[in-house]
C-alpha positions in Angstrom: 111.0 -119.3 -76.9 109.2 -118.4 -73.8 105.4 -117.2 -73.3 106.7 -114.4 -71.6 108.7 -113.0 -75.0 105.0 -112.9 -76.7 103.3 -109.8 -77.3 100.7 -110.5 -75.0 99.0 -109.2 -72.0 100.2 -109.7 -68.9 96.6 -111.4 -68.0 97.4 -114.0 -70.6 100.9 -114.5 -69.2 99.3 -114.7 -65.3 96.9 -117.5 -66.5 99.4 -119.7 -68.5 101.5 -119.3 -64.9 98.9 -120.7 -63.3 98.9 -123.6 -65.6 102.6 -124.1 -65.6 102.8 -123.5 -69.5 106.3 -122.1 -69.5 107.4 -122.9 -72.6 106.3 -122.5 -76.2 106.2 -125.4 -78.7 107.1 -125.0 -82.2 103.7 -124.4 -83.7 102.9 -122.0 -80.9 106.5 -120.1 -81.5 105.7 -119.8 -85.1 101.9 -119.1 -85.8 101.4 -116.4 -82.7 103.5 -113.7 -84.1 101.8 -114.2 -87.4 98.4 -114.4 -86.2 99.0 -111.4 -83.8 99.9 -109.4 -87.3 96.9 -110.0 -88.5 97.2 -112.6 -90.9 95.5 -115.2 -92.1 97.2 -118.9 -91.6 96.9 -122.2 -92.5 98.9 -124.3 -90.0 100.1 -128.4 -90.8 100.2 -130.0 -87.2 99.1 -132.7 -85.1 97.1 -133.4 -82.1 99.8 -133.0 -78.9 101.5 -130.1 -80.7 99.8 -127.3 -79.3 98.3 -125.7 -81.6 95.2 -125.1 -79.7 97.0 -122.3 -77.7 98.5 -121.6 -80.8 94.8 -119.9 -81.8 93.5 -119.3 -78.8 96.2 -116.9 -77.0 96.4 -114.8 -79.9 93.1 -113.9 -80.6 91.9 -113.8 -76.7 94.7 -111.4 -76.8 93.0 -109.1 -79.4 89.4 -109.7 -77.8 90.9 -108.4 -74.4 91.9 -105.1 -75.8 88.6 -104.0 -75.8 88.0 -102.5 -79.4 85.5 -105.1 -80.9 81.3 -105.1 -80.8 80.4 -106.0 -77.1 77.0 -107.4 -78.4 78.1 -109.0 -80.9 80.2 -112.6 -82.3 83.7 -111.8 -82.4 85.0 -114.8 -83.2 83.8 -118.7 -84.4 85.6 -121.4 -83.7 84.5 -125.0 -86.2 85.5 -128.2 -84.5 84.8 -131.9 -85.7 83.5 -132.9 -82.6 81.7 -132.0 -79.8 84.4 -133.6 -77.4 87.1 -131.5 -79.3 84.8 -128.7 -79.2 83.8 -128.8 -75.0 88.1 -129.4 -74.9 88.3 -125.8 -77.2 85.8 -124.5 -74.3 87.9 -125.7 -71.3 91.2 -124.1 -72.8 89.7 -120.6 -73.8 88.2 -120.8 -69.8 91.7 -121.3 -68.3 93.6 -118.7 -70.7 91.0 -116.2 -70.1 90.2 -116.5 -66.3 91.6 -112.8 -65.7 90.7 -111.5 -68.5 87.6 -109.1 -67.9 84.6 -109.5 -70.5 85.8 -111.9 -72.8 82.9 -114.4 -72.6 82.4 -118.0 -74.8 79.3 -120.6 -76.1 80.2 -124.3 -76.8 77.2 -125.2 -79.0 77.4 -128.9 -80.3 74.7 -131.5 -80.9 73.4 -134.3 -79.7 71.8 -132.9 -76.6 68.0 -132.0 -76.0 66.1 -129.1 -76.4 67.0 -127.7 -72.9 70.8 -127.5 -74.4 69.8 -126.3 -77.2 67.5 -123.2 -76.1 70.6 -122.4 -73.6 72.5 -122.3 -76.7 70.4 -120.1 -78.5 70.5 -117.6 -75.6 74.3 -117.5 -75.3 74.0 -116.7 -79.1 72.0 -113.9 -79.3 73.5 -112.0 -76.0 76.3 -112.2 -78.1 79.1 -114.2 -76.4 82.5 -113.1 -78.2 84.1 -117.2 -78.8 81.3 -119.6 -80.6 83.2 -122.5 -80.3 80.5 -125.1 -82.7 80.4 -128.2 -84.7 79.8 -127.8 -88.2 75.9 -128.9 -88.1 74.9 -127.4 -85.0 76.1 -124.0 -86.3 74.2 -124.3 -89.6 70.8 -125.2 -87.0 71.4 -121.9 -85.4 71.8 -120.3 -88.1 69.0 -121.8 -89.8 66.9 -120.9 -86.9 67.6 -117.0 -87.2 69.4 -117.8 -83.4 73.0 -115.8 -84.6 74.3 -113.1 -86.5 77.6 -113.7 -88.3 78.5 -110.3 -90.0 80.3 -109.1 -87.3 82.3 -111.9 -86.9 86.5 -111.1 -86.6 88.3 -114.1 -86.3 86.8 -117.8 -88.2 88.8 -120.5 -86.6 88.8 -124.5 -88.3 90.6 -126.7 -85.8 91.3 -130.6 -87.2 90.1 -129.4 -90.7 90.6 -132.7 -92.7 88.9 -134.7 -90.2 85.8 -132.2 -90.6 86.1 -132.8 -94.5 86.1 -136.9 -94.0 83.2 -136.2 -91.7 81.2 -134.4 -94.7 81.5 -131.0 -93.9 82.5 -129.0 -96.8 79.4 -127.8 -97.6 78.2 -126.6 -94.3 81.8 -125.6 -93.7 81.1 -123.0 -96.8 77.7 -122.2 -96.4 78.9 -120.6 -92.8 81.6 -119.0 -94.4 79.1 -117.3 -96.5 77.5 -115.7 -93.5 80.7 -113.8 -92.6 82.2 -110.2 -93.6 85.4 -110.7 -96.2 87.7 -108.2 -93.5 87.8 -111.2 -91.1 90.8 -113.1 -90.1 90.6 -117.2 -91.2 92.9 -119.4 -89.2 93.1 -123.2 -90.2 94.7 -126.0 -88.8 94.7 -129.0 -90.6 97.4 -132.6 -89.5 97.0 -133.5 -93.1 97.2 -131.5 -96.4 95.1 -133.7 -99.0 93.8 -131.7 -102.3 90.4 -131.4 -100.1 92.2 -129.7 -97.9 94.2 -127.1 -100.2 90.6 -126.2 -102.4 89.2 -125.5 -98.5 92.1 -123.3 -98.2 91.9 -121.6 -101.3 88.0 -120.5 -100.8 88.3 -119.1 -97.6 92.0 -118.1 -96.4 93.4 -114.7 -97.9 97.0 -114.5 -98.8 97.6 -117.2 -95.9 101.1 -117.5 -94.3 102.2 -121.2 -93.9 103.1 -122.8 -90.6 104.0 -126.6 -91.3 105.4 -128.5 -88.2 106.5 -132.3 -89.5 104.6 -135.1 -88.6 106.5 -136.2 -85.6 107.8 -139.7 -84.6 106.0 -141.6 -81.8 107.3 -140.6 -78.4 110.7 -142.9 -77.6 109.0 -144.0 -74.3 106.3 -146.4 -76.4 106.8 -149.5 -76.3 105.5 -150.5 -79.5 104.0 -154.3 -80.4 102.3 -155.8 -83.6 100.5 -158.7 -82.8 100.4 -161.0 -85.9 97.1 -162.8 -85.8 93.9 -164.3 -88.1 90.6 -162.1 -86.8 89.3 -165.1 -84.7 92.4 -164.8 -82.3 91.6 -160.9 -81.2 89.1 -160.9 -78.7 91.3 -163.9 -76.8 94.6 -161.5 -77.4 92.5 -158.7 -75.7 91.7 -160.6 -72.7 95.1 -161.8 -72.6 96.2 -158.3 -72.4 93.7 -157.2 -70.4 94.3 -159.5 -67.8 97.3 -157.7 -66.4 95.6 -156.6 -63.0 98.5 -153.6 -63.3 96.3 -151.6 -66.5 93.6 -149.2 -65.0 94.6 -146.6 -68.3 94.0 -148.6 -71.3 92.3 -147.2 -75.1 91.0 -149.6 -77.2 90.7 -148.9 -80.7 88.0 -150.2 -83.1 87.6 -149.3 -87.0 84.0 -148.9 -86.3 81.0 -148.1 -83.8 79.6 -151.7 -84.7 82.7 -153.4 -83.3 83.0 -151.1 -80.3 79.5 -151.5 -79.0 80.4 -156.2 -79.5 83.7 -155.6 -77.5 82.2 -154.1 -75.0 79.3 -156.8 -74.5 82.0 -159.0 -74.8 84.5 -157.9 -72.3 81.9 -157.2 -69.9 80.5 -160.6 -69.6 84.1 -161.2 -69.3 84.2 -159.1 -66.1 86.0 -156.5 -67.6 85.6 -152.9 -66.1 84.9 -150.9 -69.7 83.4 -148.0 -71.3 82.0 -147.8 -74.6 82.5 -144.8 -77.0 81.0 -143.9 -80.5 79.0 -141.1 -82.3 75.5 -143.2 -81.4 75.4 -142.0 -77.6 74.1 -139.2 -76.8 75.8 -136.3 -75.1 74.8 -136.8 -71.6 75.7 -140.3 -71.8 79.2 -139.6 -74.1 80.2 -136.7 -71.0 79.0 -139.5 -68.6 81.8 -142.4 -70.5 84.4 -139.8 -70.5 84.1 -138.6 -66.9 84.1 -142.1 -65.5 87.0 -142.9 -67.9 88.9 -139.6 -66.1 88.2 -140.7 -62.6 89.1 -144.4 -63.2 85.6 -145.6 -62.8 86.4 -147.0 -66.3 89.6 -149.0 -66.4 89.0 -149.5 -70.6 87.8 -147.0 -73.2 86.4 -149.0 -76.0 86.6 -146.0 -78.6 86.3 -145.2 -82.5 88.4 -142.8 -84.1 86.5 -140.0 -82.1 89.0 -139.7 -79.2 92.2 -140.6 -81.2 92.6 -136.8 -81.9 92.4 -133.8 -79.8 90.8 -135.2 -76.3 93.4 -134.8 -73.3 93.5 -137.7 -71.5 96.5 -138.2 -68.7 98.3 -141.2 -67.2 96.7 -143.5 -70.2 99.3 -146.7 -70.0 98.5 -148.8 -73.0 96.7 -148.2 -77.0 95.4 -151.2 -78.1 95.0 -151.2 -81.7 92.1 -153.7 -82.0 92.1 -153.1 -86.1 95.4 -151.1 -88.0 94.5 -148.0 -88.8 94.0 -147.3 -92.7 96.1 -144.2 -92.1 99.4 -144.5 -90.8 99.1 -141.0 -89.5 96.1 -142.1 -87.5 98.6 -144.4 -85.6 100.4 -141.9 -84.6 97.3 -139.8 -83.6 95.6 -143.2 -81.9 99.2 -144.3 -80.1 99.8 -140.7 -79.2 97.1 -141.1 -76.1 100.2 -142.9 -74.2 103.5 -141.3 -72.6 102.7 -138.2 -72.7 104.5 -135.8 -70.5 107.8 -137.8 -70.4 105.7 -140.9 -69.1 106.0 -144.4 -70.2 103.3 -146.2 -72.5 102.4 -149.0 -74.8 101.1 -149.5 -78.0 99.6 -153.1 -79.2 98.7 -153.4 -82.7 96.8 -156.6 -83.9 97.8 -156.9 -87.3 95.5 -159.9 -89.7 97.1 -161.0 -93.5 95.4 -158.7 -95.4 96.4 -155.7 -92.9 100.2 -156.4 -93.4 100.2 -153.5 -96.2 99.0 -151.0 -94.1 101.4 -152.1 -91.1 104.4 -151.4 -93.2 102.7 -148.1 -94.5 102.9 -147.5 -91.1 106.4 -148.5 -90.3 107.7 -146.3 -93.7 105.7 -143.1 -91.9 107.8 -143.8 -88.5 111.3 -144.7 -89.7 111.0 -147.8 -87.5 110.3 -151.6 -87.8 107.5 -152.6 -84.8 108.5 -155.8 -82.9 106.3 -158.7 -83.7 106.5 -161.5 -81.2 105.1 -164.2 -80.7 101.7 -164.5 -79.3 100.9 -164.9 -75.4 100.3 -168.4 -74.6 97.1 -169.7 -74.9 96.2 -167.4 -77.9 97.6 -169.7 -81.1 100.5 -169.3 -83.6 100.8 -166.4 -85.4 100.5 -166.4 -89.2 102.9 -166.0 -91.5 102.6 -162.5 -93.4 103.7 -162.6 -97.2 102.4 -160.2 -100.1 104.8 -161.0 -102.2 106.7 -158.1 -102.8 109.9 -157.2 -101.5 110.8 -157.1 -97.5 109.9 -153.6 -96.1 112.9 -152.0 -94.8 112.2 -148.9 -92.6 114.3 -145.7 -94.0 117.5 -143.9 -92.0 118.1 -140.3 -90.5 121.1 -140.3 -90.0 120.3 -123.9 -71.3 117.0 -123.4 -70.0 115.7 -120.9 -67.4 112.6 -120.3 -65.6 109.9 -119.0 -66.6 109.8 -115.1 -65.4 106.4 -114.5 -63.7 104.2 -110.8 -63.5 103.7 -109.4 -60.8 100.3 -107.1 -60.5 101.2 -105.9 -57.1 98.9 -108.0 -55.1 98.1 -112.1 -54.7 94.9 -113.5 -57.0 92.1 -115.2 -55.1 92.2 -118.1 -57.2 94.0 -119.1 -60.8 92.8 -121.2 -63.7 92.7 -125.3 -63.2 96.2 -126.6 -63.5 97.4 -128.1 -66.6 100.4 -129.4 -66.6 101.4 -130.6 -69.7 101.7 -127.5 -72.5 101.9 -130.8 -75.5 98.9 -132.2 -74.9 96.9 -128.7 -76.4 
């Protein structure tokens, strides 16, 4: 299906022009209709499927028609992070940019009181998208700062990763705040029994929109790296030292570990970035922006960028621990080849990670390649639990996009996008 077979305004339909969306993908084919009827959703789908149009288009769509509270919160938007939720701001900026009067707050924390008085401004004008962490919310709302009652649309983008973060409760108390006519729209990549209680508190008669967990994309290479934990930081510099990677992730299992790789790959004279939930705003925008305009060559990152930040032209994941979740592998790998590109994935695998390697090889239908190591790094182990050998399972006309015409050229259109799978 196209955009331009939506029920949506022909505003809408000039911006996502503008940002060559053409296109939809299946979550966004599937959930707009349904959201458009008025219904409330809970939607099974992963980072690089879209779904963030998938919630935004729709209810910008109802905002622009003009018949909701111009003072007032129209709609609240709950992120995990503050990186997911300044991404949430970007996108509603781009879709709306012809829209007239539709108007949108990122408030988030980890910023100074400067930030946070701008918030609180932008709060009680009452700007119609609040697009918030969980606990910056609950300050605001502490502080007397917003007014919830009038509040149309509640929006939870990445919902299980704001449940592992601890957020239930605020999550809830929020919810409290807010009339029982709204709409509730949840998007969750996982469905654990956290999850489906969430659901069954604050969705009404929800319609379900599950897209699969999808495969990694065919274009990454994928490696496994058998090694003992004294061989990794060698095996990164190894890898590393490839003068042709100016892209690269790096993955640790925690902020600790980030924060010695990148002490240690900088005395190494490696050009890297460090990434965790202990910086402070300024100085997390400052990591990403230099990471964007290749200031950075490595992004030395916890789980906090492996879902929902839209990073291009990334050439190689390393997987500096396995993830305990195979569907975080997907999420973490899922930074490379996008948009038809080419990527890699390295994965440094120790004995007592094999189990969750093969966890990770049943999600993906696929056995990863396990070589030997580069020279100069050791010989790698030999992996045996005991049980039996994992065998990975078996499976066994397009047109343009019609643009609108509004009878005359715009002075300017939203900042090009051009990959639709990477919201």
């Amino acid at each position: 299906m196209y955009f331009d077979e939506l029920d949506i305004s022909d505003d809408l339909l000039d911006a996502l022009d503008a940002m060559n969306f053409e296109e939809c993908t299946p979550i966004q084919e599937q959930a707009i209709p349904k959201i458009l009827k008025g219904h409330d959703l809970m939607g099974i789908a992963q980072t690089g499927t879209g779904k963030t149009a998938a919630y935004l288009l729709p209810v910008l769509d109802e905002l622009s028609h003009g018949n909701y509270p111009q003072d007032s919160v129209n709609c609240i938007i709950m992120a995990p992070t503050r990186e997911l939720a300044q991404q949430i701001d970007q996108q509603v900026e781009g879709f709306a940019y012809y829209l007239d009067g539709v108007s949108s707050v990122a408030v988030y924390g980890g910023n100074d009181g400067i930030r946070f008085e701008q918030e609180r401004r932008g709060l009680e004008l009452g700007a119609d998208i609040i697009i918030a962490t969980p606990g910056r919310l609950i300050s605001h709302l502490n502080g007397g700062h917003i007014d919830l009652k009038k509040v149309s649309f509640f929006i939870l983008d990445e919902a299980d990763r704001m449940l592992d973060m601890g957020f239930y409760d605020d999550i809830m108390k929020i919810a409290s705040f807010l009339s029982e006519k709204r709409q509730t729209i949840m998007f969750s990549a996982t469905m654990p029994d956290n999850i489906q209680k969430l659901a069954q508190n604050i969705l009404h008669n929800p319609v379900e929109v599950k897209i699969a967990v999808s495969k990694p994309a065919e274009k990454i290479q994928q490696t496994a790296y058998l090694c003992y934990d004294g061989m990794k930081d060698r095996l990164v510099e190894k890898v590393l030292s490839d003068d042709t990677l100016d892209r690269v992730i790096l993955f640790a299992s925690s902020k600790q570990k980030v924060k010695e790789l990148n002490i240690t790959l900088k005395r190494k004279g490696f050009n890297v970035g460090a990434m965790h939930s202990d910086l402070v705003q300024r100085e997390r925008e400052e990591i990403m922006l230099a990471f964007k305009n290749r200031r950075i060559s490595v992004l030395i990152a916890t789980d906090i960028v492996s879902r929902g930040i839209d990073i291009d032209d990334i050439q190689m994941v390393i997987n500096y621990d396995v993830p305990r979740d195979p569907e975080d592998y997907v999420h973490r790998i899922g930074r490379t080849a996008r948009a038809n590109r080419e990527g890699q994935a390295i994965t440094m695998v120790t004995p007592k990670d094999w189990q969750y390697l093969l966890k990770i090889e049943r999600l993906i239908e696929k056995e990863i390649p396990k070589p030997d190591l580069p020279e100069g790094c050791g010989e790698k182990p030999e992996m045996s639990t005991g049980k039996r050998r994992h065998t990975p399972g078996r499976h066994g006309g397009k047109g343009r996009y019609n643009k609108r015409s509004h009878g005359g050229k715009r002075n300017g259109k939203p900042q090009n996008n051009p990959s639709n799978n990477a919201h």
